[in-house]
Structures are given as C-alpha cells and as structure tokens.
N, C-alpha and C positions, 0 to 999 in steps of 0.2 A: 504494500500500500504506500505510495508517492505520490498520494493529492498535493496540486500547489499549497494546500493550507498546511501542512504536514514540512514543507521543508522551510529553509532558511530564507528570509525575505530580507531585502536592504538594512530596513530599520531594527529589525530583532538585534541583539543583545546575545551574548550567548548564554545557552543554558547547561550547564557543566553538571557532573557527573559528582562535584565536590562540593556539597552543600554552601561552604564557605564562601567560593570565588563567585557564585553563580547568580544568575538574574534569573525571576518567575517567569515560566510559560508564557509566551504573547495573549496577549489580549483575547485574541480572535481564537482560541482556544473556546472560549467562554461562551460566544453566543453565535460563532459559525455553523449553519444547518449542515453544511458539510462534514463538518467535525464530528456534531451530532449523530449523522445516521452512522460514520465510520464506525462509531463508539458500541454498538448494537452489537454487532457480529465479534468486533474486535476486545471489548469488553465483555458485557452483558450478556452476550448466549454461550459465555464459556467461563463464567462463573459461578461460584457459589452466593445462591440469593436467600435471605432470611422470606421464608413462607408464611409460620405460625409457631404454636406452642404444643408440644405432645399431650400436654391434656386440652387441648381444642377437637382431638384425634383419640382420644385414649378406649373408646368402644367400636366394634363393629360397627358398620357404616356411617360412621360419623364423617365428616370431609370438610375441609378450606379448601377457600380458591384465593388463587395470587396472578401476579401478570409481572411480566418482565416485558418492557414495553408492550409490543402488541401481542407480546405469546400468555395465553391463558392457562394456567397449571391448577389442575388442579390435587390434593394430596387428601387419599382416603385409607382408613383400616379397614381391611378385609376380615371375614368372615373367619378366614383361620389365625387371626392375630397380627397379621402382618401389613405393617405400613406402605404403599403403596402409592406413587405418582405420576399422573399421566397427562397428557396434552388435552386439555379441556376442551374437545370438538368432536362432534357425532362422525362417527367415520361413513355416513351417509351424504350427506347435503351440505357439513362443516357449519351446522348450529352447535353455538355455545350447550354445553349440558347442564352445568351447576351453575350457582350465583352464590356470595358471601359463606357460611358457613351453615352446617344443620347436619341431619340425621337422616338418612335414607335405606330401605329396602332393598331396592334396587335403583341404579341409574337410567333414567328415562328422558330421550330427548322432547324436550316441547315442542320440537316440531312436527315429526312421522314419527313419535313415541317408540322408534329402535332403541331398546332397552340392555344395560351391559352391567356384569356384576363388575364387584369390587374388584376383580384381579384383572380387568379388562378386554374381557372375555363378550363376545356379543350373545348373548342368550333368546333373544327375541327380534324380529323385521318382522310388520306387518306385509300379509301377504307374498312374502320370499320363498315360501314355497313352491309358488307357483311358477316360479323365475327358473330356466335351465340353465343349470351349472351354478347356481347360487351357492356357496361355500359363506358360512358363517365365520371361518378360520380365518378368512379372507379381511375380516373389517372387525380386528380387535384393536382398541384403543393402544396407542404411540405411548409408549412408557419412558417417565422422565428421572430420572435418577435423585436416590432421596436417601438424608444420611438423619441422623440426628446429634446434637451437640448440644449438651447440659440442659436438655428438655426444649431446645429449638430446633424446629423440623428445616430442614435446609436442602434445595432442591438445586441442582446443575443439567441445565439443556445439553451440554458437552457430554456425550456418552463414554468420552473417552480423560476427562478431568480426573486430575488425581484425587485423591481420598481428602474427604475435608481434615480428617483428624492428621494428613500427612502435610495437607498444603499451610496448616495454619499450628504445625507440631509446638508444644509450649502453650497455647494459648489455652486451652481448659484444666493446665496445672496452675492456671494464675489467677483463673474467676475463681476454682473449689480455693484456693488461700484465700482470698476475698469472703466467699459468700460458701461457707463448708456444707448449709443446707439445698445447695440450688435444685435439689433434687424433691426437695419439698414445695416448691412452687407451682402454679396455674395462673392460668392467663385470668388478668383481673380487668383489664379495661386499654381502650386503643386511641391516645389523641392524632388526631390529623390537623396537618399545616399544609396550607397552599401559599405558596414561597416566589413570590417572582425572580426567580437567581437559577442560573446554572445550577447543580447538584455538585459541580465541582466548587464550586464556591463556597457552599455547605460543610464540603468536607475538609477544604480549608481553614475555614472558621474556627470546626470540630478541633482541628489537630496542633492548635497553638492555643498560651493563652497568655503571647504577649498583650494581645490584646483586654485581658481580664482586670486589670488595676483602673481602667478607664472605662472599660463599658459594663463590668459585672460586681459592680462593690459589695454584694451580699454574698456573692459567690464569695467570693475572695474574705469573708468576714467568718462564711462556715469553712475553709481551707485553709492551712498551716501552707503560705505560697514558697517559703524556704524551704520545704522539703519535698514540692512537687517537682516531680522529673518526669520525663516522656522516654520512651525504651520504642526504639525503632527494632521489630524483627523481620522475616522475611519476608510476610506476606500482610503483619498487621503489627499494630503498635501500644502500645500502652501508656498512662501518663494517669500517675497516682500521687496522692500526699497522703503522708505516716499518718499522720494524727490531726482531729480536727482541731480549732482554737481554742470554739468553745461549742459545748451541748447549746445553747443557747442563742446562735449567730441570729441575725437578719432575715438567711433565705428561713431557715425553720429549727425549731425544737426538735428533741429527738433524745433516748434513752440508751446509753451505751451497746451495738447488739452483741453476735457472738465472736465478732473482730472486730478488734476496736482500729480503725481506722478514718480519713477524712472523704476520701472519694477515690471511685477508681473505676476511670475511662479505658474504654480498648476502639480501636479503627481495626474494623476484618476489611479487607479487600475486594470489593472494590467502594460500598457505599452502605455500609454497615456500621453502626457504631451504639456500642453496648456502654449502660450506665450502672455502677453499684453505689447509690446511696448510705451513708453512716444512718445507723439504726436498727432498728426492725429490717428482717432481711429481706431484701427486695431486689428485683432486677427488671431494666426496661431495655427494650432496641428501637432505636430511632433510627430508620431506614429513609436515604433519600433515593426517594425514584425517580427519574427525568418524566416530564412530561412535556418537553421540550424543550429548544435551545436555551432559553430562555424562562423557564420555568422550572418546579420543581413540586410533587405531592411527599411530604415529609408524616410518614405513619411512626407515633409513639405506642410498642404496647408493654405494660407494664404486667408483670410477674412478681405475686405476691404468697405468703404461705395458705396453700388451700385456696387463692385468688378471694382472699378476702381484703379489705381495706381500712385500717386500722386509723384511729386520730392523726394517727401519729406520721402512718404513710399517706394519709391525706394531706396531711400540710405539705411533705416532701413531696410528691406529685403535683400539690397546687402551686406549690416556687415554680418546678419545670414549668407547668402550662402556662402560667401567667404572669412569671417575671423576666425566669434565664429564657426561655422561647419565644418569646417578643424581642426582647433586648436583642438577640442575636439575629432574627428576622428582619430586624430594620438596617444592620450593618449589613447581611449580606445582602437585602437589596441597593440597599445604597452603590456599596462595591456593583454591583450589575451595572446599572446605571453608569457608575464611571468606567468602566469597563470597555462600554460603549464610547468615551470621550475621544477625542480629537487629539489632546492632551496628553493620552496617558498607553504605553503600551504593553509595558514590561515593569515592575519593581526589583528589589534586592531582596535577598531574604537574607534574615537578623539570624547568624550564626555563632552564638559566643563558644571560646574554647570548651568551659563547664559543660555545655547545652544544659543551662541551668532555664529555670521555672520560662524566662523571656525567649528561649531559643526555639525559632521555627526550619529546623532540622525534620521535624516528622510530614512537614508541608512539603518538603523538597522531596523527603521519600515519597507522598503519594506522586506526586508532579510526577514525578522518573517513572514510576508504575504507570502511568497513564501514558507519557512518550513511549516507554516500551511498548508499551499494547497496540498502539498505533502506527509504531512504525515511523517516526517522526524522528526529524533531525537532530540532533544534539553534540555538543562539545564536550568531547573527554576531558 
C-alpha cells in the first residue's frame, strides 16, 4: 500500500523510529477519507476487537452483536457450552439476523425466516425442499474467530491472527495484580459518546497525561502524579500510579479495595482501552470505533461484582460520564478542528529521558503501530 497520502510530502517533518528526535504523524493522517478506508483492511479486519462481557453470553443461546465498521459479528453460546462467533448475515439474501443483545431458541432471519442453530449450522429454508440439488451444508453461517480475556469476549475477522493471549503476552498478568477478582465480575451498564474526532485522536489523548495538570485537576487530585508511569509493551501499554492521594479527592470517595492502588490504564491495540478504578473492584472498556474520518462512536461498558452498582461505584462511574469524559471530548475535538488548520501540520512529541508522568512516549508507540499497519513512510 503506496497511496500519495501514505508517503512523504514536501512539508512533512520527519517521523522517526526514536521517540525522542521525532515529529507526530501529518495532519492529514486524521481526517483523510483515504487514510480512513486504508485503515479497514489494514487495521480493523485483522484485529483483535472488544465485543462484550462472558456473562452477557454465559447461557445457551444467549448472543451480542458488535460491528467492526461495516462487518456485523455476531457472538453466541451454543447448546453444548461452547462460545461461538459468526458473521451476522442470513446466508440466503444477506439480511442482518440479530440486533443488540437477548436470548434465543433458534436463529431466525426476519426476512424468509431461514433459520440456523447456535453452531451455524442451517437447520431450516422454507420450501428448499422443493429446490434440486438444494444442500443445506451449502449455507452454514461464516464463522469468526473468538477468544476470551479476563471475562471479555474478543473476536478477530483474520482467521489466520495470532492468539490474543500471545499477541498481547503480559497483559492479563497485570489486570489479575490490579483487580485479583476480575473473574467475579458482569456486565453492569454501557455509556456511549458520539465524539466528532478521529478515533486516533482519542487514542492519543488516552495515552498521555501531559496533558492532565491542565485539563483534569480532579483526576490529578484522586492520583499520586509522581508515581504514575506509562510501560510501552509490544502490542499495548500500560500507565498506572502506586497509591492514591487521598480516599477523599475531587473526582470521588471510595473505601480502600482489595489492592490498594491509584489507577490503572492499559491501551490493547488497536483502539481498546481498559480502566481499573481504586475501590470496590471494578473494570470498564472504552472502545473507540470510527465512524468516520472524522468522527468517532466511543462505547463505555462497565464491569462490576455480580454487575451490581454500589454508592460507591456510582460516584466512580459518574466522575467518568460527567467530568473526565467531557473534559477530554472537548480537547479532542478541538485538536480535530485544528487539525484541519492551515496552520498546523505536524507537532513534536515531549520525550523526557525518565519518561516520567509528562512523557508522551506511549503516543509515538501507537503512531508507529498505525504507520506500520499502513504501510507509510517513515524515518529510521
């Protein structure tokens, strides 16, 4: 892949390989439709995408549906136990089957009611009897590949993608330190953001927090900022602080839980980012999905013990919805906007030797993960 937009244009800047020397992605990274649809094939249908929660799924025919741009997925338990994910389209006419989530018998399309079990098997065509040479074997449901990880069901279009537990090795020995019950969690509740930004600007945002003494003062009042660091690994990253300030801060109250710690963020690759709260043990993913160049639908869903919701993880859920998730909504769109400027085409990124609390080191690792994927020019 060699689109003009992909290689080196007069004005670029270069973007090196060493965090330190280097200038950010061009501008036109951000809201070029070209870039965009590249991003689909070369991203997005060969990665690992966050779906749902295994107890949204935990009975026979239980099912979610999810979408990775225009691909519909849907992920169901079958009859014999077994978690299952397939391409959400009638293998007749290519009507959608499911919608949102629920409990089914059997899979029945709304449109000519060709009906198919849990393991995507066609069991029923009106009137196909009648048809010669009709094989039912013939139009069994396109199966999509489906792993699970510390109770998130996680599904890759790449039939040939390596194992989530290999491509992201390290990262569920560092939530169980975090969060030792996550096994004891269900899905409690889903906030949705409709974002006018890029999704790579989102994940920008996510993955620094030079910006936090400026634009998140409560954050920063429940986080010990001296001891937050960011850990870049091969495929995703992490950025935690030891201890909080106080029980007491700004964003919310909270009761010592069973690790005493302040916060602890992970980036999975490609637009995945996972949150553990100090407190009552809890865990949420905030997924940004494109929904165009220039757009963004951002799904939070929160994982709670038994998906219940306690005083206490209300308050912690009502900081996210209604203080850190605005605050942060209004910078990345701003950045969109200048993005588009006249002005503006390339910055630096702040690399101190420590890669202490202000270093955006983990910004220039996604950056590089995204020109790899694409194929795009770069400076060693």
């Amino acid at each position: 892949m060699n689109a003009p937009t992909l290689t080196l244009q007069n004005d670029d800047r270069p973007f090196r390989t060493d965090p330190q020397r280097s200038f950010t992605l061009p501008a036109r990274f951000y809201h070029d439709p070209m870039i965009y649809e590249a991003e689909k094939p070369a991203i997005f249908y060969r990665s690992w995408h966050y779906a749902g929660h295994v107890s949204q799924v935990a009975e026979p025919g239980q099912y979610l549906t999810t979408k990775i741009h225009e691909q519909n997925v849907f992920v169901a338990r079958g009859r014999d136990g077994v978690l299952r994910a397939f391409y959400n389209v009638c293998a007749h006419r290519g009507h959608e089957l499911l919608e949102g989530t629920g409990k089914r018998n059997v899979i029945t399309c709304p449109y000519h009611a060709w009906a198919f079990d849990f393991d995507g098997r066609l069991v029923s065509a009106r009137n196909s009897e009648n048809v010669a040479g009709f094989d039912k074997c013939d139009f069994s449901l396109k199966p999509v590949r489906v792993e699970l990880f510390c109770g998130l069901v996680m599904i890759n279009l790449d039939p040939d993608a390596k194992p989530f537990s290999e491509e992201f090795d390290g990262l569920e020995a560092e939530i169980r330190a975090y969060l030792p019950s996550v096994d004891t969690l269900a899905y409690a509740q889903r906030d949705t953001y409709d974002v006018a930004a890029n999704w790579k600007v989102l994940v920008d945002n996510f993955l620094e927090c030079y910006h936090c003494q400026n634009a998140h003062r409560d954050f920063v009042d429940l986080v010990d900022m001296g001891s937050y660091r960011t850990i870049t690994h091969k495929r995703y990253s992490a950025q935690c602080a030891a201890a909080p300030r106080t029980t007491t801060s700004n964003a919310f109250s909270f009761t010592p839980g069973e690790v005493d710690f302040g916060y602890a963020g992970f980036f999975v690759w490609p637009n995945i980012t996972i949150w553990i709260y100090p407190g009552e043990p809890n865990l949420s993913v905030l997924q940004m999905n494109p929904a165009g160049p220039e757009r963004c639908v951002e799904h939070q869903d929160w994982f709670t013990p038994g998906g219940a919701v306690t005083a206490q993880l209300k308050d912690a859920i009502a900081y996210q919805k209604d203080v850190l998730q605005p605050e942060d909504i209004g910078l990345c769109e701003s950045v969109q906007r200048g993005l588009k400027s006249r002005g503006y085409n390339q910055g630096r990124f702040i690399v101190d030797q420590g890669l202490t609390e202000l270093s955006e080191h983990a910004v220039h690792h996604f950056q590089t993960m995204v020109a790899e994927a694409l194929g795009a020019e770069f400076d060693e």
